[in-house]
C-alpha positions in Angstrom: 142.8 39.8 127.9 139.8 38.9 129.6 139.1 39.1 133.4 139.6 35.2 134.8 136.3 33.7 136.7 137.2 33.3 140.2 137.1 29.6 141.2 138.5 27.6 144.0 141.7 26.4 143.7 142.8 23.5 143.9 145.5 22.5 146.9 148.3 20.8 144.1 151.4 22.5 143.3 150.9 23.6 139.2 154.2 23.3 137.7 156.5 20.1 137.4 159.9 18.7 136.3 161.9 18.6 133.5 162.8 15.1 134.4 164.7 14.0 131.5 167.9 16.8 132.4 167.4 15.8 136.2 167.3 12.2 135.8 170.6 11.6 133.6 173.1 14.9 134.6 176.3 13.9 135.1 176.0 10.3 134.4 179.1 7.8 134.8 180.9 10.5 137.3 180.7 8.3 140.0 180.5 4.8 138.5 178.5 1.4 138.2 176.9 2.3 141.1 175.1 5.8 140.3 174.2 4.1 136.5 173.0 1.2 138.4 170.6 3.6 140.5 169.8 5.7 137.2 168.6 3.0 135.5 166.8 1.3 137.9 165.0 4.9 138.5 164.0 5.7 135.1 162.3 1.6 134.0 160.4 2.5 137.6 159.2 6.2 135.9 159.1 4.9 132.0 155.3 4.6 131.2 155.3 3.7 127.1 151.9 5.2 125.7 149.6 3.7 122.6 148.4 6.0 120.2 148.2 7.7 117.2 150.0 10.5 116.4 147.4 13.2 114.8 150.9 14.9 113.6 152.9 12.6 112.1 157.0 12.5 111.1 158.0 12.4 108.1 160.8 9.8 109.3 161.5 8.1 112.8 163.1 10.5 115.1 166.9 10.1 115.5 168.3 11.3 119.0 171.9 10.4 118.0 171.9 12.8 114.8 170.9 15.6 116.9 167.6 15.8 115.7 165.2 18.5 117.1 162.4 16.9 119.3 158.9 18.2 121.8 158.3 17.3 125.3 154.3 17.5 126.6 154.8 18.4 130.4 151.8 17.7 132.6 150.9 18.8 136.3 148.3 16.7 137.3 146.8 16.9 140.7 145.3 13.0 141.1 143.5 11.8 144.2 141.4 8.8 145.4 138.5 8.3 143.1 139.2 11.4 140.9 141.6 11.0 137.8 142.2 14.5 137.8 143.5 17.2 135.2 146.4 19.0 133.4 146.2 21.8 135.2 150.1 22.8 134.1 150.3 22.1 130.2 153.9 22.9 129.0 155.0 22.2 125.6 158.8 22.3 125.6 160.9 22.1 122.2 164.7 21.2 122.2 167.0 22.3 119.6 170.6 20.9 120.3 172.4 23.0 117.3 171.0 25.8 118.3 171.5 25.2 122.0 168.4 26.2 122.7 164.8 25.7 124.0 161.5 27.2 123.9 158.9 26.6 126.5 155.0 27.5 125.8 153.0 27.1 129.1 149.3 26.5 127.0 146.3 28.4 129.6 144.6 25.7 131.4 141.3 27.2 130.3 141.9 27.6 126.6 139.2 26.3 124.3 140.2 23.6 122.0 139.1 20.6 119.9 139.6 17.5 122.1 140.7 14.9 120.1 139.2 11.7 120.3 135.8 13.5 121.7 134.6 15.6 119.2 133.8 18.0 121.1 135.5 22.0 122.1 136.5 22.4 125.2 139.0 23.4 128.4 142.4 22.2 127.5 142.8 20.9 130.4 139.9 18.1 130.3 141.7 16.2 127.8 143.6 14.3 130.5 140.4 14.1 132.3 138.5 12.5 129.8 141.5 10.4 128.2 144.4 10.4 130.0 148.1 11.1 128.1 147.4 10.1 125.1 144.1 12.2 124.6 146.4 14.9 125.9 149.0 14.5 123.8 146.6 14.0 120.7 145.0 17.5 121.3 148.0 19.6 121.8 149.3 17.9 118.6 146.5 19.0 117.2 146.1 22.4 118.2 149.8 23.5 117.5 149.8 20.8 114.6 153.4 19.7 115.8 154.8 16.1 116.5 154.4 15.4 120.3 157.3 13.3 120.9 157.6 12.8 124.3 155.3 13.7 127.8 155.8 13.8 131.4 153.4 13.5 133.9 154.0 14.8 137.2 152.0 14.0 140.4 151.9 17.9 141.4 151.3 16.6 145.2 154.7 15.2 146.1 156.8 18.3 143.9 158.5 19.7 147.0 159.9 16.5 148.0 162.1 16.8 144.4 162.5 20.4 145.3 164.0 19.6 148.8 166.0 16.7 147.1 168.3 18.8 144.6 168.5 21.6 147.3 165.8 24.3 146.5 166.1 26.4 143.8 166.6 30.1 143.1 163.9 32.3 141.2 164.4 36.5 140.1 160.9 37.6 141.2 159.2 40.9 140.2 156.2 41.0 142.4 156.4 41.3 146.2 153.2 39.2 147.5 152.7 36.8 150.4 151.1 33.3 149.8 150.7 30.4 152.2 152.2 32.7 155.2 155.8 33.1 153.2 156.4 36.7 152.0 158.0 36.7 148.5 160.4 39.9 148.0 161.3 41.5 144.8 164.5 40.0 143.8 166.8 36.6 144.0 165.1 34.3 146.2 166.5 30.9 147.1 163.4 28.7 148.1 162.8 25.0 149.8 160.4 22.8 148.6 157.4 24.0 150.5 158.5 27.9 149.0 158.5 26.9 145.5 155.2 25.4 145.8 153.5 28.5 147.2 155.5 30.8 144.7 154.3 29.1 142.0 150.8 28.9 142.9 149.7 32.4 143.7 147.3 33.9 140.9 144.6 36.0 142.6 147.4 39.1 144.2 148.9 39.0 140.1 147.3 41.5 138.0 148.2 38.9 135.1 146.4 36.1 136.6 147.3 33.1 135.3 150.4 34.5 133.0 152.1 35.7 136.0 151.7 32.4 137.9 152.7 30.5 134.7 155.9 32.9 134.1 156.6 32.0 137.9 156.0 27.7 137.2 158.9 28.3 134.5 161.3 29.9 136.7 160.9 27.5 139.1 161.0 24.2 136.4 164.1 26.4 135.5 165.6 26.3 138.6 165.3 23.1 139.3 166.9 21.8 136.4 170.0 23.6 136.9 169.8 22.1 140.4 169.5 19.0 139.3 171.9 19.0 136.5 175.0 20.4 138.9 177.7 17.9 140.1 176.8 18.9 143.2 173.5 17.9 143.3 174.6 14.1 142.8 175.7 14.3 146.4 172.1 13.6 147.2 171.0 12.1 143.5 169.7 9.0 146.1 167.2 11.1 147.3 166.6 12.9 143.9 165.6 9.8 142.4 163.3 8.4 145.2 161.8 11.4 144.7 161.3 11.3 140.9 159.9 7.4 141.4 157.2 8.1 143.1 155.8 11.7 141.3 156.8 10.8 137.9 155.3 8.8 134.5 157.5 9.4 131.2 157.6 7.8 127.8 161.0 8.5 127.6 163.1 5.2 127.7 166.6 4.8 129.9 168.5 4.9 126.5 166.4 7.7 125.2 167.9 9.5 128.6 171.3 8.9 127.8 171.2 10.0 124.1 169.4 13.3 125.6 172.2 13.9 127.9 174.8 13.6 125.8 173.4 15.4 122.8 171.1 17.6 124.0 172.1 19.1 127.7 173.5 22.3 126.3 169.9 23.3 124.9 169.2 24.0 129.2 171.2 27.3 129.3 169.0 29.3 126.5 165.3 29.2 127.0 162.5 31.3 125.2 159.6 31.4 127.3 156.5 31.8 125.0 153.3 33.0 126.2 149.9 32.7 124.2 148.0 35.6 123.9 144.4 35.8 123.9 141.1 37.2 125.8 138.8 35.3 128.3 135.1 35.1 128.1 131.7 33.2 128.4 130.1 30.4 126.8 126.8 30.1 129.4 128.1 29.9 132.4 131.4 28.3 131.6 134.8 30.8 131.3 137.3 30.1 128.8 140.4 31.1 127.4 140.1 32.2 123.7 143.0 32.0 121.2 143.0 33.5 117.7 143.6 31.8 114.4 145.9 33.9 114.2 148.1 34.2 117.0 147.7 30.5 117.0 149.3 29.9 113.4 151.7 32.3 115.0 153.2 30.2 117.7 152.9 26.8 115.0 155.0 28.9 112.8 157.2 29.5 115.9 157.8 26.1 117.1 157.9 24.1 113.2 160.8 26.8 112.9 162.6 25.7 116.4 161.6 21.6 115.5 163.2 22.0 111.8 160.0 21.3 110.4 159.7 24.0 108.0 
């Protein structure tokens, strides 16, 4: 694997929500109320988005059967005057009969086709240049998969979610200090501010950006078995204030409800998938290059896990 340019960071947390699990655990326990709330939360977060689908079904996808389905996750650090980009790319499949789901975190830096541009480029730029759908429409293209679903997360107010289910607990493997909080070896249970500097730190990893995406899973990870505990609902008003303000989804209220009912077992078994490839130069620019065939690799992967093949 090539050696990652050094460049400034930016100040945004890079990992974000599953916000589908946190938004609908546990629905009805507590009545017309807490539905009232949860729906009134997830028309403030749906976002519908226009496009065409570079991969396309061979029928309408079917929540209530059960039916496989892809979630685009995007960490996007957005401030006055600068749209920003998908610094955390995380394509997430969800296999109810399996129980199961696989989560590839896609290297910011990796050189791609951007749909819609014709041009090859960071991964990343896609949002940059187009927003979600351009997004969506390249990672369709690149793992040549149906993108059913996104969320976007506004990476600058993640500990406030964080904070709201009551931190989260991570298994870490490195001991390293970032921000002025020491992370030990083992469980940790961390607060909001915590997660965000755990899941940041890159430069003190000898795997660079892997180990800092392997440590943005465990804490997505831990905050949706947070936020889908009973207990958690005990604060769900804060959850969901939370959730309003940080994050954009295509996925409609009724979509939600269908997901929790069919699909909320898939949490407990998750494959992290990680892409392999090697860094280098084009000029002046670094990027992240994948091989055809470890590519056709992780397709073959995730067509498998989707039922498409």
């Amino acid at each position: 694997m090539g050696r990652h340019k050094p460049k400034k960071k930016r100040r945004g947390l890079k990992i974000f929500l599953v916000v589908l699990l946190v938004l609908v655990a546990g629905i009805g326990a507590y009545g017309y109320s807490i539905y009232h709330n949860l729906s009134k939360a997830a028309n403030a977060v749906h976002s519908p988005v226009d496009r065409t689908p570079e991969v396309k079904r061979s029928s309408d996808l079917e929540l209530s059967k059960r039916e496989p389905f892809s979630v685009l996750m995007l960490g996007v650090d957005e401030r006055a005057g600068d749209k920003g980009r998908s610094d955390t790319m995380i394509v997430i499949t969800v296999n109810p009969k399996l129980k199961s789901m696989e989560m590839l975190s896609i290297p910011r830096d990796t050189y791609v086709e951007i749909v819609g541009r014709g041009t090859q480029d960071k991964i990343n730029h896609a949002y940059a240049f187009g927003g979600v759908e351009m997004s969506m429409n390249t990672v369709e293209k690149y793992l040549d998969i149906p993108i059913d679903y996104y969320v976007k997360m506004n990476m600058e107010g993640f500990q406030d979610i964080v904070d709201a289910v009551g931190g989260v607990t991570v298994n870490n493997d490195l001991d390293f200090t970032q921000g002025g909080h020491h992370f030990a070896v083992g469980e940790l249970n961390l607060n909001g501010k915590e997660a965000l500097n755990y899941a940041r730190m890159r430069k003190n990893d000898a795997r660079g950006d892997f180990g800092r995406q392997m440590r943005q899973r465990q804490v997505i990870q831990g905050v949706m078995n947070k936020g889908a505990n009973i207990s958690a609902l005990w604060k769900y008003d804060d959850v969901l204030k939370a959730l309003s303000k940080n994050v954009e989804t295509n996925i409609s209220f009724d979509e939600m409800k269908s997901i929790q009912k069919n699909y909320a077992d898939a949490r407990h078994n998750i494959e992290q998938i990680q892409v392999e490839g090697s860094g280098g130069f084009i000029g002046k620019v670094w990027y992240y290059f994948v091989s055809d065939e470890e590519r056709a690799k992780i397709q073959d992967k995730l067509k498998e896990h989707l039922e498409l093949k």
